[in-house]
C-alpha positions in Angstrom: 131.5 78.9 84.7 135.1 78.8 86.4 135.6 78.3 89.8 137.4 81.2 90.0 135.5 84.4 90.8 134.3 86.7 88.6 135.3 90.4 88.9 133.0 92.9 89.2 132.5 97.0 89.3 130.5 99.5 90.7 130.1 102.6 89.3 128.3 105.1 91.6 128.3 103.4 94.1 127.8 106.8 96.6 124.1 106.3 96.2 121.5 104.2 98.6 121.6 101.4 95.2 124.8 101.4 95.1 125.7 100.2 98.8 123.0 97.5 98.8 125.2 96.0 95.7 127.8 96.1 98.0 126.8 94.2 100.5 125.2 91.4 97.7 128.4 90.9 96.2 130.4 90.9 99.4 128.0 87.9 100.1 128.4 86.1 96.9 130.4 83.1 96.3 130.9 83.7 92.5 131.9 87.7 92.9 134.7 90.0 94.1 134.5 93.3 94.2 137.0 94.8 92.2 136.5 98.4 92.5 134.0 101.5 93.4 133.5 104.2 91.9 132.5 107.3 93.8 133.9 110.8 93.1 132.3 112.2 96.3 133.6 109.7 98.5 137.2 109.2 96.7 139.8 107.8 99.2 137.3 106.7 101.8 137.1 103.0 103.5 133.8 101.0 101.8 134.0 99.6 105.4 133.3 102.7 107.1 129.9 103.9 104.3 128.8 100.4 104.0 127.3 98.8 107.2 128.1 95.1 107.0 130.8 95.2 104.8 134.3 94.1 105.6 137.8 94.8 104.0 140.1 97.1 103.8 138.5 98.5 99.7 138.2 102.4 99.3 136.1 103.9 97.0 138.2 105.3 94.0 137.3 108.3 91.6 137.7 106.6 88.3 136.9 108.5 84.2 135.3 106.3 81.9 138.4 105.0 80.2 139.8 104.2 84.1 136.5 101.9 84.7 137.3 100.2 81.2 140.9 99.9 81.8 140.5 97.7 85.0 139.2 94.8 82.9 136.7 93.7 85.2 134.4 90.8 84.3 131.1 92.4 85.3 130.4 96.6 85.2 127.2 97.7 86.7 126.3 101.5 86.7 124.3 103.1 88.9 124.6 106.6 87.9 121.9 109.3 87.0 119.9 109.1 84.0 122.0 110.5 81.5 124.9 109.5 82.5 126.1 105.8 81.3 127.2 106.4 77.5 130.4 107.1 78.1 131.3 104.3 80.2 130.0 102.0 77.5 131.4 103.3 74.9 135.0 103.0 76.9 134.1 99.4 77.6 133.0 98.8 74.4 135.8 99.5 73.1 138.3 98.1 75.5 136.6 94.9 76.6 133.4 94.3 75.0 132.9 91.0 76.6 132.5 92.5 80.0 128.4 92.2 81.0 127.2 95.5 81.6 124.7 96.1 83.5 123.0 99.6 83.3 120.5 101.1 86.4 119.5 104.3 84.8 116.7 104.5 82.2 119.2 105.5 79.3 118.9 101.8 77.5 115.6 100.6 78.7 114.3 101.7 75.1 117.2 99.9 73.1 116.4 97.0 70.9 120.3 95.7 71.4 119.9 95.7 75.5 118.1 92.8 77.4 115.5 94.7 79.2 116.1 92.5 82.4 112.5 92.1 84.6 113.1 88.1 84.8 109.5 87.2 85.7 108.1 88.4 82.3 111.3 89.0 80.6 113.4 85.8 81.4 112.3 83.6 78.4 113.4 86.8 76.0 117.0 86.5 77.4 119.7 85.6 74.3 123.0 85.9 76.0 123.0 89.3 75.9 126.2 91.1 77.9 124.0 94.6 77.7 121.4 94.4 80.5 119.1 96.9 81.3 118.1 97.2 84.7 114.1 98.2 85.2 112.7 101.0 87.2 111.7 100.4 90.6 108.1 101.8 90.0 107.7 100.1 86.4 108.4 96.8 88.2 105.6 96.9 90.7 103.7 98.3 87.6 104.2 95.7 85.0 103.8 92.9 87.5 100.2 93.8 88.6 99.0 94.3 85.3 100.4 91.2 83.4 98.7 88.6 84.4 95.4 90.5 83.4 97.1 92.2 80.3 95.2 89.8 77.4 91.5 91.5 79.5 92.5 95.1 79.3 89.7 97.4 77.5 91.1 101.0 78.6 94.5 101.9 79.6 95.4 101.0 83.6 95.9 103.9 85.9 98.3 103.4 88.3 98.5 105.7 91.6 102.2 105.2 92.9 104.0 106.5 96.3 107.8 105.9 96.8 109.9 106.3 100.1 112.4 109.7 99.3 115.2 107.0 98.8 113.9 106.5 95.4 114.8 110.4 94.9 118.7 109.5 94.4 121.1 111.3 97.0 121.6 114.5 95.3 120.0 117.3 97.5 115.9 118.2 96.3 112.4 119.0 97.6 111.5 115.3 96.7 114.3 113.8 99.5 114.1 116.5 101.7 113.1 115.6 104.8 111.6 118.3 106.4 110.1 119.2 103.4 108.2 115.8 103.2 107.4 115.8 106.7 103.6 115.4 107.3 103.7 115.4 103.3 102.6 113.6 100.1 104.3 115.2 97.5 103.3 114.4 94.0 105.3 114.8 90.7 106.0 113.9 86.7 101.7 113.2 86.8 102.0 112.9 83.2 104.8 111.3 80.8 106.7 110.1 83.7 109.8 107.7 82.6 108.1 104.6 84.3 105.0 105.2 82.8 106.7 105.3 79.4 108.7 102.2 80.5 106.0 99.9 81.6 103.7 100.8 78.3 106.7 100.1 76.3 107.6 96.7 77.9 104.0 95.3 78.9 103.0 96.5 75.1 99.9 98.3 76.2 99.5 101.9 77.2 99.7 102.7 81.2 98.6 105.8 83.2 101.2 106.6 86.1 100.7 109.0 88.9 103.8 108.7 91.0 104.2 110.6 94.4 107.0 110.8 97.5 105.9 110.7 100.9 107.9 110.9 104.1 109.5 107.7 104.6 113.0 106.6 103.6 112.5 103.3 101.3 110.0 101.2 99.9 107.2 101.8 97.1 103.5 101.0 97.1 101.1 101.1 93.7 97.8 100.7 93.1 96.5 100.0 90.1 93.0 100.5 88.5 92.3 97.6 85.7 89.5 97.8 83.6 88.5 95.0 81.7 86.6 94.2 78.4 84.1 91.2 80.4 83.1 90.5 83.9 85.6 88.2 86.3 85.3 86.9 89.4 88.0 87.6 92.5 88.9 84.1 93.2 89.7 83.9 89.2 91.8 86.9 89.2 93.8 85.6 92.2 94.0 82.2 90.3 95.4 84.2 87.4 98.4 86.2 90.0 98.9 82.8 91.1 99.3 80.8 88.1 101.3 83.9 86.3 103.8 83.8 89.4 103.8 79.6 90.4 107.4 79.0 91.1 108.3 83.0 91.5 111.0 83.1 94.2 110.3 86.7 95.0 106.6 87.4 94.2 104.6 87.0 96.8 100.6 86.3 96.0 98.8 87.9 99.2 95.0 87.7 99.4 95.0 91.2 101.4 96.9 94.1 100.2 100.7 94.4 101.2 101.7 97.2 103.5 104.7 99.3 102.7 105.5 99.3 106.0 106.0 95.2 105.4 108.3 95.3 102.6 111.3 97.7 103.4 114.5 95.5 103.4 112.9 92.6 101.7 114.2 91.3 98.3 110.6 90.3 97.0 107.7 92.2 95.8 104.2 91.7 97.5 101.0 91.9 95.1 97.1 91.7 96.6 94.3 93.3 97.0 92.6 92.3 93.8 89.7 94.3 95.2 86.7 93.9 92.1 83.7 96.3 91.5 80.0 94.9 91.6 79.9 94.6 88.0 83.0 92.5 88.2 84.7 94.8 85.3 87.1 97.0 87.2 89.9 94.9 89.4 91.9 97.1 91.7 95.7 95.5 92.6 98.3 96.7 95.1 101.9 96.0 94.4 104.6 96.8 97.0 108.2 96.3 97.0 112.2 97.8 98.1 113.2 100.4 96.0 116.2 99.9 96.7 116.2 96.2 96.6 113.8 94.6 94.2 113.4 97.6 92.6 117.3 97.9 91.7 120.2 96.0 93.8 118.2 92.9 93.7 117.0 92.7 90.6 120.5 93.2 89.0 122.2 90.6 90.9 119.2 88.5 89.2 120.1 89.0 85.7 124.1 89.1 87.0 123.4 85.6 87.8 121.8 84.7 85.0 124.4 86.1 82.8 126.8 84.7 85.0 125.3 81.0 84.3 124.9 80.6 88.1 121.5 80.3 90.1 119.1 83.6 89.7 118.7 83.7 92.8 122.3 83.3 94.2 123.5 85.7 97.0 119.5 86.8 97.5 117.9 86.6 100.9 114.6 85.4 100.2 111.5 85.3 102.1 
């Protein structure tokens, strides 16, 4: 790569994902921020939204064909499911070579996209400038369950609870905050998007239970693996550990992680790996920033990685 920096655009940047991207470019040697997209917040100072970031940038309102028509080197969207076709299509069309690099669920099914979840996804990788970024909960889902994938002899069920950041910023029960108060409010229990994600992606079928309780960011799962023989606990940890040797943000912990623990880190936590008497049924908690590893981080990941510059450039690790 040049020494010169690489432009780069956010579009929807109004939301809690879009101002930790932000503040990881602002901190990146190999970025500038070119623009922001934000219709809400049109005209307004990044400096005064975005704690930590300096400059005198303002968010701009800009159409599809106005993000393709500044020519910036690197697009990501972080809009609402739903909402990232027509951006694509406008860069398709104007720049193709610009790396896209897509939040929402709308390409995480599409053969032509990189799905982008670089510890089980990295060696798949073939140059791709279509990168789709994974769910928050399908992360901590897929990466408690792979290392025992090849052992599975029913489906995993996976009982998930997410901070009310993960509920986006526009106005609902699920980030309501008086609403959640005292609260545990569950949702989707069946056919969620993540569930259909991490079957999809880890190739075997996943139960997913997801739910919202009162606090602002970070996601804890816990997942229920049964397998087709007996295995002992120090074997499954050997297994986490060999699967993620070398994993600059997995962390192996003998005890389960704490949600508490993990807000504002770029890394996810995964331990536990509690096993029944007949040694057949291994329970493993994953936790991780929804906000973080579960979306800002993991995009500046593959960013990097498109960008031929370290993974792990611009990421605070632990």
């Amino acid at each position: 790569m040049s020494t010169s920096k690489q432009r780069i655009g956010i579009v929807g940047a109004r939301g809690h994902t879009g101002a930790e991207l932000i503040r990881l470019v602002a901190a990146h040697p190999a970025l500038e921020l070119a623009f922001v997209s934000s219709r809400e917040l049109d005209g307004q100072r990044v400096a005064d939204q975005v704690e930590g970031f300096v400059g005198e940038l303002r968010y701009v309102s800009l159409d599809p064909a106005a993000v393709a028509a500044q020519g910036a080197d690197v697009v990501v969207l972080a809009l609402p499911n739903g909402k990232a076709a027509p951006y694509v299509e406008a860069i398709d069309k104007a720049k193709p070579e610009t790396l896209i690099v897509d939040l929402s669920a709308d390409y995480r099914f599409d053969e032509r996209w990189y799905y982008g979840l670089p510890e089980l996804t990295r060696e798949r990788w073939r140059g791709e400038k279509r990168i789709s970024n994974p769910g928050c909960y399908a992360t901590a889902v897929q990466l408690s369950i792979a290392p025992l994938k090849d052992l599975l002899a029913a489906p995993p069920v996976s009982f998930g609870v997410s901070g009310y950041s993960g509920a986006g910023t526009t106005p609902s029960d699920r980030n309501d905050p008086e609403k959640l108060r005292d609260n545990l409010m569950p949702y989707s229990l069946t056919g969620h998007m993540h569930e259909k994600e991490a079957s999809r992606h880890l190739g075997v079928p996943v139960e997913f239970m997801p739910h919202v309780a009162p606090h602002f960011r970070g996601l804890t799962v816990t997942t229920n693996l049964y397998l087709v023989r007996p295995i002992k606990r120090e074997d499954v940890i050997a297994r986490f550990h060999g699967a993620y040797e070398g994993e600059k943000l997995v962390r192996v912990l003998d005890e389960a992680p704490w949600v508490s623990q993990i807000a504002h880190q770029h890394h996810v936590e995964i331990g536990g790996f509690a096993v029944s008497a007949d040694g057949k049924r291994v329970v493993v908690v994953a936790t991780l920033d929804n906000l973080l590893k579960g979306a800002a981080t993991q995009a500046m990941q593959n960013i990097n990685r498109a960008l031929g510059v370290d993974e792990y450039t611009a990421i605070p690790r632990p």
